[in-house]
C-alpha positions in Angstrom: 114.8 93.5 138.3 114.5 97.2 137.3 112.9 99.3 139.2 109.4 100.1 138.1 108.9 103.1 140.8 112.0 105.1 139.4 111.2 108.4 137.7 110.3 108.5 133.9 113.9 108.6 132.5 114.5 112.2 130.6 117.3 111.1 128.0 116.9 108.6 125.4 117.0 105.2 126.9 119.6 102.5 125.4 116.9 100.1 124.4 114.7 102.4 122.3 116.0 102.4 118.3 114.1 105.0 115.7 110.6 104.0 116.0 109.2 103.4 112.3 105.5 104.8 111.6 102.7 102.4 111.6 102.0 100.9 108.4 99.7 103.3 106.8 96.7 102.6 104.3 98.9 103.2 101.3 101.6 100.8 102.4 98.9 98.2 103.0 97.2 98.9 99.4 101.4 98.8 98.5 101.5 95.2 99.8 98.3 93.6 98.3 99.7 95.1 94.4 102.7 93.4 94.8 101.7 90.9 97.1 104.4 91.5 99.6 105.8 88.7 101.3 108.2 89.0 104.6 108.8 84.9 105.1 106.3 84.8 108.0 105.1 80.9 107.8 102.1 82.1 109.5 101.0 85.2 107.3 97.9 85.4 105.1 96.6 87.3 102.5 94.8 89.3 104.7 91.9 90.7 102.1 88.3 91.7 102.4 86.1 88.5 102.5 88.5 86.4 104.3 87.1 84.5 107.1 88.3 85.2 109.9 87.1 84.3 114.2 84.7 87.8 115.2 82.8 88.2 118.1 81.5 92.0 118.9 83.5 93.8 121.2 80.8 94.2 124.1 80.8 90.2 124.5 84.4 89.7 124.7 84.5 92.4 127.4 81.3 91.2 129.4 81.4 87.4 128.6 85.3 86.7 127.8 87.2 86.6 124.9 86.0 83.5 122.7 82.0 83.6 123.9 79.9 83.6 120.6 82.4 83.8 118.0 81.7 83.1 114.4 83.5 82.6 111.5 82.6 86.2 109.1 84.4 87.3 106.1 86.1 90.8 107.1 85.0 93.8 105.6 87.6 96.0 104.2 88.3 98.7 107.4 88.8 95.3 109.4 91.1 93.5 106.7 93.1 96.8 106.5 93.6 96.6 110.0 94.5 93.5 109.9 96.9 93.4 107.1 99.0 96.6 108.5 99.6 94.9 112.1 101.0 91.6 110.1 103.4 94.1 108.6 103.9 96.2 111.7 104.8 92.2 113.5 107.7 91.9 111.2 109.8 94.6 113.4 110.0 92.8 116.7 111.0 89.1 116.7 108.6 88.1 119.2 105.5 89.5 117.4 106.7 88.3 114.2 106.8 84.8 116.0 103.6 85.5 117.5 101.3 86.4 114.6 98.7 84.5 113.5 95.5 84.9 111.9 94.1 81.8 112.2 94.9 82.2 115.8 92.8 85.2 116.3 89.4 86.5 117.9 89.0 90.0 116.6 86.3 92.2 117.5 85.6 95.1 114.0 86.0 98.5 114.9 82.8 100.5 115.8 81.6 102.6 118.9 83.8 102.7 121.6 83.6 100.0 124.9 84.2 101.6 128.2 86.7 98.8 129.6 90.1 98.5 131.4 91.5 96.0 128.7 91.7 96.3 124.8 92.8 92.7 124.1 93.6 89.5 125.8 95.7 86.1 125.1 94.9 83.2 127.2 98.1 80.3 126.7 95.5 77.5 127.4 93.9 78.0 124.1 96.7 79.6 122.6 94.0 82.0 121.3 93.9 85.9 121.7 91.0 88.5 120.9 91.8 92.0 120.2 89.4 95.0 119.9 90.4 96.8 116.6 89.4 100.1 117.7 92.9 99.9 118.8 94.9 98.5 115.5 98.4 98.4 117.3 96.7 95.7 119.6 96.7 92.6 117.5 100.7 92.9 118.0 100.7 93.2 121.4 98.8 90.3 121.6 101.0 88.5 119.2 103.7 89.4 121.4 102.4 87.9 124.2 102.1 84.5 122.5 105.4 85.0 120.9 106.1 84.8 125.0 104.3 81.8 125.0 106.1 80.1 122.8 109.5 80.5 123.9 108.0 79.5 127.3 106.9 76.1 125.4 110.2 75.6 124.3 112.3 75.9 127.4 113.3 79.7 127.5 113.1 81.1 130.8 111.0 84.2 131.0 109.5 85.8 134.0 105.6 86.2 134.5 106.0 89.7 136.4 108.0 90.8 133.6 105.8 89.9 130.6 104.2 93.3 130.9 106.8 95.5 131.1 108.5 93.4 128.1 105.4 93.5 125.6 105.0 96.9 126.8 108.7 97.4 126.1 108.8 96.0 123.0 105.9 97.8 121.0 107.6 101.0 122.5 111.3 100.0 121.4 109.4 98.9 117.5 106.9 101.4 117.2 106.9 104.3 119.3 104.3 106.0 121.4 101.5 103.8 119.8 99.5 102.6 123.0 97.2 104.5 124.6 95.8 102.2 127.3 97.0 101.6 130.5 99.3 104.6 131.5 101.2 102.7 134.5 102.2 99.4 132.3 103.5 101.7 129.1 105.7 103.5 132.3 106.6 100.0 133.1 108.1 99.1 129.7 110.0 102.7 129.6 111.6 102.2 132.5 112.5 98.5 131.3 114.1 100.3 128.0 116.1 102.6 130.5 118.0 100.0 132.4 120.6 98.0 130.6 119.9 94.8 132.5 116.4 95.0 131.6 117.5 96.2 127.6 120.3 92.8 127.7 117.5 90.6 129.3 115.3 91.6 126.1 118.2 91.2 123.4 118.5 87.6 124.8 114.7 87.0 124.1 114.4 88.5 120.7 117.3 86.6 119.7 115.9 83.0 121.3 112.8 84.6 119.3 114.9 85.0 115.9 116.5 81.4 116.3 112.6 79.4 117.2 111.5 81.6 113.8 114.5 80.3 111.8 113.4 76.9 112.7 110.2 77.1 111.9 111.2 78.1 108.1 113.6 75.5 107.9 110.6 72.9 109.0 108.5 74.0 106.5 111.3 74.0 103.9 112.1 70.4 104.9 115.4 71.3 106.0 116.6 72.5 103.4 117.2 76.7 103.6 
């Protein structure tokens, strides 16, 4: 296991490829003209009036994740939102298996909620919230349950490491996007600075890759 105490490495670690920007508003307006499609089972038109799981942010926080959701069409800053994290997910195999929708609790974004946490997924309900004040976090969520899945399908993958991988991962994909949580986005640079850690992720983004190409062959009856 790497370790997590080591300095902050000062050269370019093995794991970490060209970060690509987040998707932007005119790459989401982009996607809805041509309606886009990345051959995600699981994506949506994500558009202004669709109904979608919301609870408001102080609730999750105080209450837990799922108290007093509803069912509310999304206004257009939320959908946006929305939309560029399913075409952020496409990068890294296990958010790309992770993302879901339907599978979501978001909270809109609005005045800021002094908390420790930004988002959470809870495996028992295969259901995850996600505070869109902070639009990267619906992937890191969807990463997590792109964990959870494997897991559910026999791949090995270490609890104390899930962390450090999401963490990994969304740095590896997207850069210096996450603000929260200084000692966990260490964490997942250190992981992209050891080559045991940076093999140990390969392995899982390619078990991730192979459970995705299954599901499209499912859905295409086996034919693909």
């Amino acid at each position: 296991m790497a370790d997590y105490n080591a300095p902050l490495p000062t050269t370019r670690p093995p794991g970490l490829l060209t970060p690509q920007p987040w998707p932007t508003a005119a790459d989401v307006a982009a996607a809805r003209e041509y309606r886009q499609r990345f051959g995600n089972i699981n994506e949506q038109d994500i558009n202004a009036g669709l109904l979608a799981n919301v609870v408001p942010a102080a609730q999750a926080i105080n209450q837990g994740a799922f108290t007093d959701q509803r069912q509310a069409p999304l206004d257009k800053d939320t959908a946006d939102r929305l939309y560029a994290a399913q075409i952020a997910a496409q990068r890294s195999p296990l958010g790309y298996l992770g993302y879901d929708v339907n599978r979501m609790v978001v909270s809109p974004a609005g005045p800021a909620i002094k908390a420790n946490y930004v988002g959470e997924y809870l495996p028992q309900q295969d259901r995850f919230w996600s505070d869109l004040n902070f639009p990267t976090n619906p992937v890191h969520e969807s990463i997590h349950r792109g964990i959870e899945l494997l897991r559910r399908q026999g791949t090995k993958i270490d609890p104390e490491m899930e962390e450090a991988i999401v963490r990994a991962q969304m740095q590896k994909y997207y850069g210096k996007v996450e603000k929260t949580n200084q000692e966990e986005i260490d964490q997942g640079s250190r992981m992209l600075n050891s080559p045991y850690q940076v093999k140990v992720m390969d392995e899982i983004n390619q078990k991730a890759n192979e459970a995705i190409a299954q599901r499209l062959i499912a859905k295409q009856g086996g034919v693909f």
